[in-house]
C-alpha positions, 0 to 999 in steps of 0.5 A: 208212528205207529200203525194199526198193523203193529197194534194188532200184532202186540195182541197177536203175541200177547194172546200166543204168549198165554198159556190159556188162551187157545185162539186169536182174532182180529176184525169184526166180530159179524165176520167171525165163524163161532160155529166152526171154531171147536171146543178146543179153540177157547178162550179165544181174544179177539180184537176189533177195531173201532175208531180212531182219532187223528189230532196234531201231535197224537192219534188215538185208537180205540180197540174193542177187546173179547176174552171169549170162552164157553161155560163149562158145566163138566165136572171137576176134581176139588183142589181142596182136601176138605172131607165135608165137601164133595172132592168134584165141584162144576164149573159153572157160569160164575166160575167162567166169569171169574177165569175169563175175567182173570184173563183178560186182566192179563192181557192188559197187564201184559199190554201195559206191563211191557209198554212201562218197560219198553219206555223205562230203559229201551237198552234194558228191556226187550219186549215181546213185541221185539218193536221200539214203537211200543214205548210210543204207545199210552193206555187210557186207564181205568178200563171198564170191563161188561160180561157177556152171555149168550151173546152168540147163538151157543152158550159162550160167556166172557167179558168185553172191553174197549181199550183207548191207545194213545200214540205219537202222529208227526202230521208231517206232509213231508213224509207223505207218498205225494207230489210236492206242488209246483 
């Protein structure tokens, strides 16, 4: 089985493991301190929990994913060689849509890329996790994804998403810490 812990953790790694996202947390979103995290803590994901569904043989956890970062209006040197058009361009709210999207597209990806690899050939493959669990593990495709502004009292943007994890649940009663009755 797989526990709530161990699928915080994946994204715990996840989110380390990416070379552009600068921050990680887990929790409800109200607990979170925006004000006191600096510049250079974004983007951030965050996972919050939200519902879980024990059933006979599976149990279901819904997490609700934030690839949060803040709208940068700084400009920026043009990769383009083009001479008609300004070597600087700014980056701006559809560009800090289009990168924190791009992000979060990873995070899943690599969420589901690792769990196909896992369940593949468990001998073959070594997850970053370094957890056998994550081959129990099933994301509920498609996933829908909503873009937020200002949702917070500054100027942060990204996008949210809830991501629906099946796992296995034995309802075994034999494993339970309880007292067999007499």
């Amino acid at each position: 089985m797989v526990t709530f812990r161990q699928l915080v953790n994946i994204f715990d790694v996840i989110a380390n493991e990416h070379k552009e996202i600068h921050g990680f947390h887990s929790g409800f979103m109200d607990e979170v301190d925006i004000q006191k995290l600096g510049l250079d803590n974004y983007p951030i994901l965050h996972v919050e929990p939200s519902t879980a569904t024990i059933d006979t043989g599976t149990l279901t956890y819904n997490f609700n994913l934030y690839l949060i970062t803040m709208i940068n209006e700084q400009m920026q040197k043009s990769r383009t060689t083009n001479t008609t058009q300004s070597p600087f361009l700014r980056m701006g709210r559809t560009d800090t849509f289009s990168n924190s999207l791009l992000i979060l597209q990873d995070v899943i990806s690599d969420f589901k890329q690792n769990l196909h690899l896992q369940s593949a050939d468990p001998e073959k493959y070594t997850s970053w996790t370094g957890q056998k669990q994550a081959s129990e593990v099933i994301l509920q495709l498609p996933i829908t994804t909503e873009p937020f502004t200002a949702r917070f009292d500054n100027e942060l943007t990204g996008w949210s998403t809830t991501l629906t994890l099946l796992t296995n649940n034995t309802n075994d009663r034999c494993i339970a810490p309880m007292d067999n009755p007499s």
